[in-house]
C-alpha positions, 0 to 999 in steps of 0.5 A: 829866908837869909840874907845872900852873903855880901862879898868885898874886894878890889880888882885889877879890870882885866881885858879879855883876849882882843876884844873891847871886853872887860872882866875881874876876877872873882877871888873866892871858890864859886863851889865853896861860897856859893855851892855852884860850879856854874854860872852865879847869878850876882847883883855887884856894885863898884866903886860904890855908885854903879850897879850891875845885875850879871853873872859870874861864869868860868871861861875856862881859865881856872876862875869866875869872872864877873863881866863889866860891859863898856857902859858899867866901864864908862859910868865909872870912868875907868878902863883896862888895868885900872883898880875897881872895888866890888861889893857883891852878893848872889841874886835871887830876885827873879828876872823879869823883862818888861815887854812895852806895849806896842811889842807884847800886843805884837807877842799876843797876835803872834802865838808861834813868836810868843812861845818862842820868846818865852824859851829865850832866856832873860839875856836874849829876852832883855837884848830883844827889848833894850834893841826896840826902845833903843830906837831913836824915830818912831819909824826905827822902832816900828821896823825893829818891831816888824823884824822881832816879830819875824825873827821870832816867828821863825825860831831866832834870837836877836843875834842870829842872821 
């Protein structure tokens, strides 16, 4: 299988709307380059030392944008209008979650949360995760784990009420 074709450019970090959210645009034609119109599945790495598995998607403003979440921003030390070089390909490694152990014995004693999981997609899946080893107390992470498993027991993902 060929190699995914890298991708060179510089990029002005653009804020999106009101919001403590950032983005640059990506310069080239999804459909042309990588014959998708949709969301693109990427691998990018700025400024040559910090690496980021994303997508870039069409907001609707006539162009892809690769998203850069706050902690790629303070790893790089830049902000809103400041100059980034991105190095980038389409990734077509699988996406796999790692559940740690006190969460997939939770998943495997509750089918119903378990199924449920499983149709989430690999972002609400990560979300889910990165939320219960963020824990700081062991009591934090046992009432995260109490509420995954409820929260999913009922059909909702991390960010539903």
């Amino acid at each position: 299988m060929a190699k995914p074709q890298k991708f060179t450019f510089d990029a002005v970090i653009q804020k999106h709307g009101d919001i403590d959210a950032a983005y640059v645009e990506f310069p080239y034609s999804t459909e042309e380059v990588f014959g998708k119109k949709g969301q693109v599945k990427i691998v990018a790495v700025f400024d040559g030392k910090v690496t980021y598995r994303g997508s870039l998607a069409n907001m609707g403003l006539g162009f892809h944008m690769l998203g850069l979440t706050k902690a790629v921003r303070n790893d790089l030390g830049k902000s809103f209008g400041e100059k980034v070089s991105v190095e980038l390909q389409e990734d077509t490694a699988p996406r796999v979650v790692e559940v740690p152990a006190d969460a997939a014995q939770l998943l495997a004693d509750n089918p119903k949360a378990a199924a449920f999981y499983e149709k989430l997609s690999y972002t609400d899946k990560k979300e889910y995760i990165r939320w219960i080893e963020s824990a700081k107390r062991e009591d934090t992470r046992q009432n995260r784990l109490v509420a995954f498993i409820e929260k999913l027991s009922v059909g909702k993902k991390l960010v539903d009420k």
